[in-house]
Backbone as a chain_set.jsonl record, in Angstrom:
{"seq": "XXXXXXXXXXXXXXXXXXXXXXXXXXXXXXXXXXXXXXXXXXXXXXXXXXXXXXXXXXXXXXXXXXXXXXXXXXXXXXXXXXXXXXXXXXXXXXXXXXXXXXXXXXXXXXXXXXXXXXXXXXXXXXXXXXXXXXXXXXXXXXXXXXXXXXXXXXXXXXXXXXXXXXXXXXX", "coords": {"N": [[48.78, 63.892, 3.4], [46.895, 62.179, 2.453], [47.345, 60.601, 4.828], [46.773, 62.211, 7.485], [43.75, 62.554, 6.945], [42.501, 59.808, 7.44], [43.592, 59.57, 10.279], [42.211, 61.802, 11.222], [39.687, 60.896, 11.181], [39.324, 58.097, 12.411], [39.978, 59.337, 14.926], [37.264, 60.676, 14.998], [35.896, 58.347, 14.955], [36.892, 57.423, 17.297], [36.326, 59.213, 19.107], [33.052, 59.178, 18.988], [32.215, 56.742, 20.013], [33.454, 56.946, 22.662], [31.963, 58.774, 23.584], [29.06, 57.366, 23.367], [29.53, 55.359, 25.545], [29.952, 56.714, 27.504], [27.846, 58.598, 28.08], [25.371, 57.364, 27.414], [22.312, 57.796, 27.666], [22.22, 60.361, 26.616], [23.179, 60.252, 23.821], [21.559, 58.426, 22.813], [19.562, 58.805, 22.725], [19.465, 60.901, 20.861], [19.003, 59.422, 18.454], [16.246, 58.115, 18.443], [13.974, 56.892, 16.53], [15.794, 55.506, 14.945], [17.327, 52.397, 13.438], [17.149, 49.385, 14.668], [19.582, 48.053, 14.476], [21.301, 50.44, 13.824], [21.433, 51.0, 16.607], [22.245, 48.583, 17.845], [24.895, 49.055, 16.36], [26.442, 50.931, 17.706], [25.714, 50.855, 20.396], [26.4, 48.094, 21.243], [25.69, 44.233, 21.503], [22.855, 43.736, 23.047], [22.048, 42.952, 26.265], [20.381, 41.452, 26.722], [17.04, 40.904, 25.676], [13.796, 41.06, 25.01], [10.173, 40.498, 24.085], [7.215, 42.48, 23.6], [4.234, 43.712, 24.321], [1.811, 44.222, 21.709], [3.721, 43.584, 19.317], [5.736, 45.384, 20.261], [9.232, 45.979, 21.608], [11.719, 45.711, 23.854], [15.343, 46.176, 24.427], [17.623, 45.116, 26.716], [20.334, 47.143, 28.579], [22.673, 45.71, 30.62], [24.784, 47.185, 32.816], [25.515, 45.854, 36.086], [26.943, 43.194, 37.285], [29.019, 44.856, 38.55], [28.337, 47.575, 38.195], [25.896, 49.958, 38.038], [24.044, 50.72, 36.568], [21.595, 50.169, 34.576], [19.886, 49.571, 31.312], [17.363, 50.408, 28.773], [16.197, 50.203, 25.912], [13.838, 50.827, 24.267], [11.796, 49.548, 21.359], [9.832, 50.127, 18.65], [6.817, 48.426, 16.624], [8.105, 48.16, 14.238], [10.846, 48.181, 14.831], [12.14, 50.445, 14.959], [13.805, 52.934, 17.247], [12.36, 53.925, 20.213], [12.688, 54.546, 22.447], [15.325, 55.039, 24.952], [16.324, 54.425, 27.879], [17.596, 54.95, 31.722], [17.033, 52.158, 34.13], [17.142, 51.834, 36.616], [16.464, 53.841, 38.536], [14.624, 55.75, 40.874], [12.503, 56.292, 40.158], [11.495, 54.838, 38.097], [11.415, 52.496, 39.802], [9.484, 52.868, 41.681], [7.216, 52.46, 39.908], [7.091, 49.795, 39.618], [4.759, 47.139, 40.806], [3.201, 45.89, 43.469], [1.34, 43.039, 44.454], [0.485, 42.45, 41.839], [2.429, 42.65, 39.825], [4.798, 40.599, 38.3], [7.15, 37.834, 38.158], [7.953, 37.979, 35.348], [7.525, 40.549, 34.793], [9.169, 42.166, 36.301], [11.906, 41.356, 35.37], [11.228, 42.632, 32.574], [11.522, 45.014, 32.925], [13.815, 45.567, 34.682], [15.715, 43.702, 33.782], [17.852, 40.44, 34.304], [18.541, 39.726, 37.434], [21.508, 40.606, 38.349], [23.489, 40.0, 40.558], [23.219, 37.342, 43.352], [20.659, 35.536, 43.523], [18.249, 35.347, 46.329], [16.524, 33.349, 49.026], [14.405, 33.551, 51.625], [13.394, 31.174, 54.252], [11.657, 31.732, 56.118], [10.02, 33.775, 55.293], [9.252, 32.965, 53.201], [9.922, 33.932, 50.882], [11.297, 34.911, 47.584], [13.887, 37.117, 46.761], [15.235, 39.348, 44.618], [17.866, 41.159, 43.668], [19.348, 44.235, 42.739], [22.226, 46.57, 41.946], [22.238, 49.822, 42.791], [22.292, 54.035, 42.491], [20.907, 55.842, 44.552], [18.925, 58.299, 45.387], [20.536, 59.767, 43.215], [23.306, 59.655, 43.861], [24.0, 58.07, 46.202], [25.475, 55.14, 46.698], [23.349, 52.07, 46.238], [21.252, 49.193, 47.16], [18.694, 47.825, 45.594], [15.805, 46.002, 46.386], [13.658, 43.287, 44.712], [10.971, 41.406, 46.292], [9.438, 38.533, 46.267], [6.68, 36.395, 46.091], [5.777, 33.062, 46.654], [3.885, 32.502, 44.801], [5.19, 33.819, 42.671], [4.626, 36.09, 42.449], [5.354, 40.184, 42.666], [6.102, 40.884, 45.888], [7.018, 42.852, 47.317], [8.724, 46.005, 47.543], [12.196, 47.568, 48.299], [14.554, 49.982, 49.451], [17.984, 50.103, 49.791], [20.536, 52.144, 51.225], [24.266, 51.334, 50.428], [25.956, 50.39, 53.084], [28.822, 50.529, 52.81], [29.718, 51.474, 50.34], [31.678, 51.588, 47.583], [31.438, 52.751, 45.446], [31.588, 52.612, 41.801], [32.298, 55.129, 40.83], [34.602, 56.653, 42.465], [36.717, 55.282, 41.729], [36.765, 53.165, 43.817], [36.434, 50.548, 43.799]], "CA": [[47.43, 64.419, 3.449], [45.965, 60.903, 2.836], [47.238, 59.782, 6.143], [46.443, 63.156, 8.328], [42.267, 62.252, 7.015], [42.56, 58.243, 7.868], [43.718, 59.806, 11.438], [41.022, 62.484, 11.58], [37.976, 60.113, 10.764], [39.326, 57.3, 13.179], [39.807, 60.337, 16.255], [36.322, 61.103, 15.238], [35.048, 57.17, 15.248], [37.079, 57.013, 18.793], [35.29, 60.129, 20.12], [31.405, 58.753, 19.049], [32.326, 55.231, 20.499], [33.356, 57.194, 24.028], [30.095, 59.323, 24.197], [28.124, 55.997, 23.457], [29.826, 54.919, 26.367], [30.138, 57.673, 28.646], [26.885, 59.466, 27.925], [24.687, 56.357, 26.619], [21.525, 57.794, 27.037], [22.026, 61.436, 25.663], [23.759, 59.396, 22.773], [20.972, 57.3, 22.329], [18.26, 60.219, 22.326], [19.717, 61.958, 19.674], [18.781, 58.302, 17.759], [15.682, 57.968, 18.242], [13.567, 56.408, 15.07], [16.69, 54.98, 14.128], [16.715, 50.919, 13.312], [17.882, 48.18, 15.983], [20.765, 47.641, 13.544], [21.895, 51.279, 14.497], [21.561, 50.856, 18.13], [23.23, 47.118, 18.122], [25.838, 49.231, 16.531], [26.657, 51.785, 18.64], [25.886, 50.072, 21.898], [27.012, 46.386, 21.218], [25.381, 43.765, 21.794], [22.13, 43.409, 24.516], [22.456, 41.648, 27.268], [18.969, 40.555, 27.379], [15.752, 41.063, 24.498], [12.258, 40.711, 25.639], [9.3, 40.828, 23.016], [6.903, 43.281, 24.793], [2.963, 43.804, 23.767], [1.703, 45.498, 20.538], [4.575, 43.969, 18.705], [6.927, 46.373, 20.417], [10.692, 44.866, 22.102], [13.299, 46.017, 24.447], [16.849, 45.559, 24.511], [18.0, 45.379, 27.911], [21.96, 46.395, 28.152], [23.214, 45.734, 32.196], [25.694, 47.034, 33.536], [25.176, 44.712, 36.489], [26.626, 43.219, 39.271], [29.863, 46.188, 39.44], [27.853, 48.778, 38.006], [24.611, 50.841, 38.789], [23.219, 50.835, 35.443], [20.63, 49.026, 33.522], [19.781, 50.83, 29.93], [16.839, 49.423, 27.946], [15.934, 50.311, 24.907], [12.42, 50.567, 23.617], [11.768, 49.793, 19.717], [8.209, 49.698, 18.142], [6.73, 47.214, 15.87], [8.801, 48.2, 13.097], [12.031, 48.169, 14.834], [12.986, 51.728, 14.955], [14.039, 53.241, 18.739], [11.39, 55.3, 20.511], [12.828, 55.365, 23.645], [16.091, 54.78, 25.794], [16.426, 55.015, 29.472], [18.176, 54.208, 32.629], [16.072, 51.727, 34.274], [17.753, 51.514, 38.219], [16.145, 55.134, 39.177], [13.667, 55.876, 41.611], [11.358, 56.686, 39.651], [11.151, 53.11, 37.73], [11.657, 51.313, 40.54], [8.236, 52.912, 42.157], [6.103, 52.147, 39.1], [6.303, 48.373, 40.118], [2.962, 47.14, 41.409], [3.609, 44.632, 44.524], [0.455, 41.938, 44.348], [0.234, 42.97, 40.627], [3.702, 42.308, 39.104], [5.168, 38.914, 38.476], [8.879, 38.044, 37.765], [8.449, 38.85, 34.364], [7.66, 42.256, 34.365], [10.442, 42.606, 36.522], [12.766, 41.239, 34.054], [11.236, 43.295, 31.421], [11.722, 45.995, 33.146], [15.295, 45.981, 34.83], [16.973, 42.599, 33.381], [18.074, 39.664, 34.896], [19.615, 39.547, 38.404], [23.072, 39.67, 38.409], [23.234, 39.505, 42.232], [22.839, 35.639, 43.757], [19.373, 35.416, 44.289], [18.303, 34.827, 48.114], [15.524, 33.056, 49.257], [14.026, 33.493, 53.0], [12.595, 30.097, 53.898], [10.745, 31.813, 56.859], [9.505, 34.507, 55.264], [8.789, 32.137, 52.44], [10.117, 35.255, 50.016], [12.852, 35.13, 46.708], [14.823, 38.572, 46.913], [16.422, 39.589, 43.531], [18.889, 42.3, 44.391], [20.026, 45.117, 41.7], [23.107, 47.656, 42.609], [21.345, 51.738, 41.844], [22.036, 55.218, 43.002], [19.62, 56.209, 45.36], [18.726, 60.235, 45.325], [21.652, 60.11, 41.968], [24.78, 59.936, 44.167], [24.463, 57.149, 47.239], [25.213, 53.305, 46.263], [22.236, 51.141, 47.344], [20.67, 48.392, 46.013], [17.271, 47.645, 45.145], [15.867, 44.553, 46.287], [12.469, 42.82, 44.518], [10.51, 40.427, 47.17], [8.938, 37.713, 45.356], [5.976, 35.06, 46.593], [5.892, 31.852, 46.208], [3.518, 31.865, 42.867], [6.172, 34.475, 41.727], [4.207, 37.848, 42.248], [5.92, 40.351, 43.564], [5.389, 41.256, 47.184], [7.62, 44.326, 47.998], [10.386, 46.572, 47.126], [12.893, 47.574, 48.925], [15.91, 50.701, 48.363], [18.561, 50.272, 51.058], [21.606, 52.461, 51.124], [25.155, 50.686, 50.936], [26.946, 51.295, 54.062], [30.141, 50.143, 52.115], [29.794, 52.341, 49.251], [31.74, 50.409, 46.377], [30.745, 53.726, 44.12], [32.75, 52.583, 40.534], [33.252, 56.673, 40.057], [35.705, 57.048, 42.471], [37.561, 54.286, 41.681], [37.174, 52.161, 45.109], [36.015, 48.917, 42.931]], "C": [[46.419, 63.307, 3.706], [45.82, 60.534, 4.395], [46.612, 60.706, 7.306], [44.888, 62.892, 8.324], [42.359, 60.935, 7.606], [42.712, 58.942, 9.294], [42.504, 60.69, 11.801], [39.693, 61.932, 12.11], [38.43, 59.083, 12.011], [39.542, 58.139, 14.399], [38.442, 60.749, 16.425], [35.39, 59.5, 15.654], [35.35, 56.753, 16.94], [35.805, 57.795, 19.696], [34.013, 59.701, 20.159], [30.917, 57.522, 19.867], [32.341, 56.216, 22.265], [32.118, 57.959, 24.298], [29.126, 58.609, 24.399], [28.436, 55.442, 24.67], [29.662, 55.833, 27.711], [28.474, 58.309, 28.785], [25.854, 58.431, 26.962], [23.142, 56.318, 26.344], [21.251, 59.103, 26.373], [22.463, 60.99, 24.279], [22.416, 58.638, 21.828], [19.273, 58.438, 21.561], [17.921, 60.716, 21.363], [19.42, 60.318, 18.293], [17.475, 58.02, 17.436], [15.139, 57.878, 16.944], [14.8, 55.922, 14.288], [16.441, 53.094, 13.87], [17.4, 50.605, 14.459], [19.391, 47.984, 15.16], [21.693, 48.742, 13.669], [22.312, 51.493, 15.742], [22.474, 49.684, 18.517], [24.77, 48.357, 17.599], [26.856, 50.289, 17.157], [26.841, 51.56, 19.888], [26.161, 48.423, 21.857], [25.311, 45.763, 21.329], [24.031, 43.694, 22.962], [22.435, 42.488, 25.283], [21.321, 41.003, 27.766], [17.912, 41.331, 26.086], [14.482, 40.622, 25.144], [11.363, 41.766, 24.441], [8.251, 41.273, 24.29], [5.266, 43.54, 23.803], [2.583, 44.982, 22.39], [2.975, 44.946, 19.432], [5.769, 44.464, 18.888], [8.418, 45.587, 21.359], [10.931, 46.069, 22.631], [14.151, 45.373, 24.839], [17.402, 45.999, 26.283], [19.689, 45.557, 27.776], [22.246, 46.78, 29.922], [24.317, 45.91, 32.488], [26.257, 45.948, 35.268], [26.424, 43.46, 37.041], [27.938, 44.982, 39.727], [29.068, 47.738, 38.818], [26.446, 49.085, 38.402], [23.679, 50.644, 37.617], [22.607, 50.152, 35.028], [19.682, 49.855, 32.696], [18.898, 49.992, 29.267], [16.679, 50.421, 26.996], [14.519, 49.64, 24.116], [12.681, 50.783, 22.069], [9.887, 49.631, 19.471], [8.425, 48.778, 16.899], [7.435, 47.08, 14.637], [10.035, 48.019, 13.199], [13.063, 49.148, 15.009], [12.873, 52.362, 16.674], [12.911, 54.503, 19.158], [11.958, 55.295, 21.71], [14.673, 54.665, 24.124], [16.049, 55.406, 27.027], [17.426, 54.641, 30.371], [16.996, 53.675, 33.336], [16.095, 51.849, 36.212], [17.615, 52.946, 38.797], [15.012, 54.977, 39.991], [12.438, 55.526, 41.027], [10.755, 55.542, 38.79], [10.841, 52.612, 38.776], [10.013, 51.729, 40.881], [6.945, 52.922, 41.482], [5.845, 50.706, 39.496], [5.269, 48.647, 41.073], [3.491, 45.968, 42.585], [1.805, 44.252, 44.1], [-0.295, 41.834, 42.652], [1.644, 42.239, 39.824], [3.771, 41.003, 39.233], [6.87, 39.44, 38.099], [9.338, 38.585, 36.203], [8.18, 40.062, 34.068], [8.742, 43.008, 35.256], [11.381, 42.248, 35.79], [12.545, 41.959, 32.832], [11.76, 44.563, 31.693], [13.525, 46.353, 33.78], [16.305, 44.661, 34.726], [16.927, 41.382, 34.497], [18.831, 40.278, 36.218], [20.704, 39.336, 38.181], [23.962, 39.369, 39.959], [22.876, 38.113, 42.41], [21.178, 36.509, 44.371], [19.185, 34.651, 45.616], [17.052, 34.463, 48.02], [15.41, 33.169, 51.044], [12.741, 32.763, 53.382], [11.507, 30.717, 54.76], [9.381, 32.688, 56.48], [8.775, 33.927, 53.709], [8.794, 33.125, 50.914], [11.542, 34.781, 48.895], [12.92, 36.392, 46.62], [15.592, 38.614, 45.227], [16.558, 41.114, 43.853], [19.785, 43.048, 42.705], [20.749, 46.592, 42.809], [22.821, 49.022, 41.656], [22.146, 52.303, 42.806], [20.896, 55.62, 43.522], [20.126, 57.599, 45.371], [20.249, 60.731, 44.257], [23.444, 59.357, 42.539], [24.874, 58.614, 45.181], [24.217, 55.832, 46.745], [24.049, 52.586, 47.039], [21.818, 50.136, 46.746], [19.382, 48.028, 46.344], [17.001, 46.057, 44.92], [14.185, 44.125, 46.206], [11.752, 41.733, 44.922], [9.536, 39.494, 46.23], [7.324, 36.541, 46.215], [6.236, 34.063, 46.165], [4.954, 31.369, 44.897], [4.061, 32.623, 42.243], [5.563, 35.325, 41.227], [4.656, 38.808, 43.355], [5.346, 41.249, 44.56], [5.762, 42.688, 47.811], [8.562, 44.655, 47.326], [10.662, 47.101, 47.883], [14.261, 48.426, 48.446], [17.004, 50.472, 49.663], [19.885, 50.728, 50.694], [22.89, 51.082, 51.465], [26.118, 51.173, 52.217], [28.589, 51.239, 53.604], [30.576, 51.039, 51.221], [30.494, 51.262, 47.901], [31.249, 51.441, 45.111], [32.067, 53.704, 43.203], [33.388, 54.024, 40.015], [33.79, 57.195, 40.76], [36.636, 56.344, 42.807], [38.278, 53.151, 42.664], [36.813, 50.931, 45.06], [37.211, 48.913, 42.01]], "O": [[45.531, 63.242, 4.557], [44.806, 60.277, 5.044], [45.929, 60.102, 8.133], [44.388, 62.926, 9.448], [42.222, 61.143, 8.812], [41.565, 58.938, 9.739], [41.782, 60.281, 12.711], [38.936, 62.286, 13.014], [37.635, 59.314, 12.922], [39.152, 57.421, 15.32], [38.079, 61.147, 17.531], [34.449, 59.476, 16.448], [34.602, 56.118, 17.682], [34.908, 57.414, 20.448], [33.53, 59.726, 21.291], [29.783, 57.269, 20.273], [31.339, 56.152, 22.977], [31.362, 57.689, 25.23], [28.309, 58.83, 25.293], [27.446, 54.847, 25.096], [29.234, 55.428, 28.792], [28.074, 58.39, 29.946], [25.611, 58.782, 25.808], [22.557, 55.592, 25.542], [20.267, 59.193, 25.638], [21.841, 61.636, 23.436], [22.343, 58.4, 20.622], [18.523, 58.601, 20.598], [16.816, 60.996, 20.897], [19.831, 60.546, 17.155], [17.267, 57.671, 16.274], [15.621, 58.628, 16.094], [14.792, 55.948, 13.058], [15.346, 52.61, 14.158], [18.102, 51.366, 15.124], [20.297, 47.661, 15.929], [22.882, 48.423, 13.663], [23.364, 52.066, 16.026], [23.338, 49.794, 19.387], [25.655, 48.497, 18.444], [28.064, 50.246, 16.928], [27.837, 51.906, 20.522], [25.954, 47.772, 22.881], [24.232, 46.353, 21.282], [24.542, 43.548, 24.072], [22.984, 41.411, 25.048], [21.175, 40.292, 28.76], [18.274, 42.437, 25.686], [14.484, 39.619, 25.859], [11.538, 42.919, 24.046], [8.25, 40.823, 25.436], [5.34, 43.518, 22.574], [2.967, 46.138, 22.207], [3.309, 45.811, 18.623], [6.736, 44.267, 18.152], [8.25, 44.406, 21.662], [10.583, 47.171, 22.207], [14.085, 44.301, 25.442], [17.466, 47.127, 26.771], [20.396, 44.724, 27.209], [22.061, 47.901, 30.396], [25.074, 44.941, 32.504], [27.379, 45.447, 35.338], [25.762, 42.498, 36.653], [27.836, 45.805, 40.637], [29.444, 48.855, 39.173], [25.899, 48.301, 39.177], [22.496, 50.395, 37.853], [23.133, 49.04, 35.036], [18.866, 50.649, 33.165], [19.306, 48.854, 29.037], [17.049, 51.557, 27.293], [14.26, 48.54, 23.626], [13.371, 51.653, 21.539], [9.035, 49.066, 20.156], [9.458, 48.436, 16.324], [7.411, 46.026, 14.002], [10.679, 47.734, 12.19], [14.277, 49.007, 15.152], [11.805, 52.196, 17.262], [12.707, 55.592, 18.622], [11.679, 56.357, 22.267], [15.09, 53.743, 23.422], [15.812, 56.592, 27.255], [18.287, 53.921, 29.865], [15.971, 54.357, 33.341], [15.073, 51.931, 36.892], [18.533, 53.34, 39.516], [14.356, 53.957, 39.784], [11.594, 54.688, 41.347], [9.539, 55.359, 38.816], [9.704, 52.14, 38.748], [9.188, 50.963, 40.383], [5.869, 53.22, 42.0], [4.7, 50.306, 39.703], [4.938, 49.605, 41.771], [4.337, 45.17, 42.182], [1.11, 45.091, 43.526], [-1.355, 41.27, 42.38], [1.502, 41.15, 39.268], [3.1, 40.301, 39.989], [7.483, 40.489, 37.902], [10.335, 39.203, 35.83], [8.627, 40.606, 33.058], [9.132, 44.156, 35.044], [11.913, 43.284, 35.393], [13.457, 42.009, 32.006], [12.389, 45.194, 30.844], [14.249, 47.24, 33.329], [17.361, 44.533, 35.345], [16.105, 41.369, 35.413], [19.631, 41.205, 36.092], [21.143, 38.234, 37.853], [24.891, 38.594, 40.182], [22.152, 37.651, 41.528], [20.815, 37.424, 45.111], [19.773, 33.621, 45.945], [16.325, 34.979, 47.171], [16.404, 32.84, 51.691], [11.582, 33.122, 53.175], [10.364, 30.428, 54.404], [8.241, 32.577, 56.932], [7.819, 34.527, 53.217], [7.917, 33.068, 50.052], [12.613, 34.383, 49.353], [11.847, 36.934, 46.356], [16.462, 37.81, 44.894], [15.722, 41.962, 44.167], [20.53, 42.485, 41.903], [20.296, 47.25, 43.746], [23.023, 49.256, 40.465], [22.668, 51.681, 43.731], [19.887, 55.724, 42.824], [21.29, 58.001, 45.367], [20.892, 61.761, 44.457], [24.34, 58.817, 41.891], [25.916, 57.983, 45.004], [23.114, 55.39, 46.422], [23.912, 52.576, 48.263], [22.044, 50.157, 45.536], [19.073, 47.952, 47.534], [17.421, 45.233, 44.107], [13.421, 44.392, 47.133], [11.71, 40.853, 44.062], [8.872, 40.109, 45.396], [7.742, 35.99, 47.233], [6.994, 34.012, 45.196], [5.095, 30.364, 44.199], [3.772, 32.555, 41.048], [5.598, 35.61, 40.03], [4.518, 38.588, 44.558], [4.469, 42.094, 44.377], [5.083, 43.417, 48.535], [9.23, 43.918, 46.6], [9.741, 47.46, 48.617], [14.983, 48.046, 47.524], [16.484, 50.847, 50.713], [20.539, 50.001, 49.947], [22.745, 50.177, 52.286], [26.848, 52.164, 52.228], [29.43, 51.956, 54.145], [31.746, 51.421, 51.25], [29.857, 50.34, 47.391], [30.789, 51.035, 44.044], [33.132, 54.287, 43.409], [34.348, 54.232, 39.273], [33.94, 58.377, 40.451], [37.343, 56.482, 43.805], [39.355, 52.556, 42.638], [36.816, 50.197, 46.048], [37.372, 47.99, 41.212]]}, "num_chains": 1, "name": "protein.A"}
C-alpha cells in the first residue's frame, strides 16, 4: 500500500514537471502571485535576471539558439509573479521603438543573443538575430539592427527557407 502511494505521488510530481515543460506558460498562469522561489522551482533556473523600474524584475528563461522560445517572467516589487509570457511573438517584437530603444531594452525584453552577433561594416549596423515562429507555425528569425551609439535602428522578421522546426524532429 505504502509503496503503490510513493509511486502515485512521484507519477503525479513527473506529470507537473512535464506540463511545466510542455505547456510553460499555461503552467505558469495558473501561478500567478506566487513567490520567485515557486517559479525558480518549477521552471529551473533563469537564464538571464534584469532589475526593471518601480522595483519590479524579470526572469528571462531562453530557449535559444535550437529553440523558438524566450519566456520571461514578470515579478513586482515584492517578488510575487504577475505575469509570464512568450517573448519571440509578433506582437512583442512590434512594440520595439527603432530610434527609441537601446540594447538594453532589447535584452530586457527578449534575452541575450544566442545567435553570433553580425556586424555590417558598410552599413555601419550590429544585427542580433533570435530564432521565432512567424504567423505561430513558420521558422524565421528576428533580427534587431543596432547603431553605432547602440540604439536600435530596425527590425527585421525573415522566414527560414530551411525550416529547422524542433516539432517535427528535423533538428
Amino acid at each position: 500500500m505504502l509503496f503503490r502511494l510513493a509511486s502515485l505521488i512521484g507519477a503525479a510530481a513527473i506529470a507537473l514537471s512535464a506540463c511545466a515543460t510542455l505547456q510553460p506558460v499555461e503552467t505558469a498562469q495558473k501561478m500567478i502571485g506566487s513567490p520567485q522561489s515557486s517559479v525558480r522551482d518549477t521552471f529551473g533556473t533563469p537564464t538571464e535576471t534584469y532589475q526593471l523600474a518601480g522595483g519590479t524584475s524579470r526572469w528571462i528563461y531562453s530557449k535559444q539558439p535550437l529553440g523558438f522560445e524566450v519566456y520571461a517572467a514578470d515579478f513586482d516589487a515584492g517578488g510575487k509573479l504577475t505575469n509570464f509570457r512568450q517573448m519571440l511573438t509578433e506582437k512583442e517584437i512590434y512594440e520595439a521603438r527603432p530610434g527609441v530603444w537601446t540594447k538594453q531594452d532589447v535584452l530586457e525584453r527578449f534575452g541575450t543573443p544566442k545567435e553570433p552577433v553580425q556586424y555590417y561594416p558598410l552599413l555601419k549596423r550590429e544585427a542580433w538575430s533570435y530564432r521565432l515562429y512567424a504567423g505561430s507555425y513558420l521558422p524565421a528569425h528576428f533580427s534587431a539592427y543596432f547603431d553605432d551609439r547602440g540604439v536600435l535602428d530596425r527590425t527585421m522578421i525573415i522566414v527560414d527557407p530551411l525550416g529547422g522546426d524542433a516539432r517535427d524532429g528535423s533538428k
